[in-house]
N, C-alpha and C positions, 0 to 999 in steps of 0.2 A: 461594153456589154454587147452582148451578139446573140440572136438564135438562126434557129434552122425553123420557119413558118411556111405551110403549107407546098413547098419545095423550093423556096426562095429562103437566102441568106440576109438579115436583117440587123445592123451596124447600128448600136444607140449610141451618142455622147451623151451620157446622163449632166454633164453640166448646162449644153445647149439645151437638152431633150431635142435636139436634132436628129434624125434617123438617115441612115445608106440603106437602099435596096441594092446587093450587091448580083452582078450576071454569075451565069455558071463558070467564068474562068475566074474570077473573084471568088466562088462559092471553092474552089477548088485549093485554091491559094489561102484563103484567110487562115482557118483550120490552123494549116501547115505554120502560119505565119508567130500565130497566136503562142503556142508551143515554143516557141526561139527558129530561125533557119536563119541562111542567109542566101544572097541573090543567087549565086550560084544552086544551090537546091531548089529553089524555085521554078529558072528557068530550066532545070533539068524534069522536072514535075510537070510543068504543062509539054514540053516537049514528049513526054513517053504517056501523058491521060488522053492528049489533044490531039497529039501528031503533027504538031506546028513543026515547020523548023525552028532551030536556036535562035537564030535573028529575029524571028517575029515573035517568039515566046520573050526573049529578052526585053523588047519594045513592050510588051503586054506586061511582064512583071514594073517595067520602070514606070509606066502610068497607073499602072493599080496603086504601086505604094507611094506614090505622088498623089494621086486621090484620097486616098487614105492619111497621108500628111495632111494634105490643105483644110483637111476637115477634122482634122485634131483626134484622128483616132488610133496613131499608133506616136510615140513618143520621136522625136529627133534622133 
């Protein structure tokens, strides 16, 4: 479960009742994520919101959704 509070993105595991406050490149991502994508869309989405280059957006997409793994909020 997820909302948008006060201009922060906010990640529940309703079985933990654990919560993520996610950053604005996360707030940018999950959205996308939620709906189905894959890495490739991703790093193409912060590369043209951010202006990151590909290598750094690719390093920022693999640790989001490793975070979002280790904390059991998107499935394997």
């Amino acid at each position: 479960m997820w909302r948008r509070i006060e201009g922060e993105t906010v990640l529940l595991d309703l079985e933990s009742s654990l919560y993520l406050g996610i950053n604005d490149t996360g707030s940018v991502l999950w959205p996308v994520m939620v709906r189905g994508t894959d890495r490739g869309e991703l790093v193409d989405l912060l590369v043209s919101t951010d202006g990151v280059e590909e290598s750094r957006a690719a390093t920022d997409v693999d640790a989001f959704v490793e975070a979002c793994r280790s904390r059991r909020l998107l499935e394997p």
